[in-house]
C-alpha positions, 0 to 999 in steps of 0.5 A, a space after each residue: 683291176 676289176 672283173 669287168 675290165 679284164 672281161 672288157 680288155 679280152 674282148 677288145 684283144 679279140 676285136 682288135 684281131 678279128 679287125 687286123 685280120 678283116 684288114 689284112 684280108 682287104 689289104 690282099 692277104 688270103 685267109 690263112 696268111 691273113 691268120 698266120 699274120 694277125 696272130 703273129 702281131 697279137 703275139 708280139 704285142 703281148 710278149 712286149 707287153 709281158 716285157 715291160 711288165 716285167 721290167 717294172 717288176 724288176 725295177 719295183 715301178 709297179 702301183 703298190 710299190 710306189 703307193 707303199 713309198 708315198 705312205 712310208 714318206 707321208 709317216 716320216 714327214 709326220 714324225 718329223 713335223 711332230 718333233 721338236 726343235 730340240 729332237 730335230 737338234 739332236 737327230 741331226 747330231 746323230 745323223 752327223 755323227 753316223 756319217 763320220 764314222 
């Protein structure tokens, strides 16, 4: 992520609440209420959002752990595309014979 746009999403959070409070405030909240609730909904979409970040974390989902995949993939299938028919004969032998041990 780039400067500018952590600079450009801090910026739409901070719309996003003045908007909900000028909401709230029409809907017939009082101002303090109408604080109390906008920060309590700004509060809650971050703490789910800190969640689901967390979740990919755990669960290794993230962009640089799935780019990471694709390149391991990418070198093996090349490795694979280069050996010959006698090498590909022979490591699957090995291959079969690891699994009955």
């Amino acid at each position: 992520m780039r400067r500018i746009d952590a600079i450009g999403i801090g910026f739409g959070v901070f719309a996003a609440g003045w908007i909900l409070y000028l909401l709230l405030g029409k809907l017939g909240l009082e101002g303090e209420d109408a604080g109390i609730w906008t920060q309590a909904i700004l509060v809650g979409g971050l703490v789910g959002w800190l969640l689901t970040y967390l979740f990919r974390a755990v669960t290794h989902k993230m962009t640089y752990n799935q780019q990471l995949q694709d390149y391991e993939d990418a070198v093996l299938q090349k490795r694979l595309d280069a050996m010959t028919p006698e090498e590909l004969a022979q490591l699957q032998a090995e291959v079969e014979a690891e699994k009955q041990q």
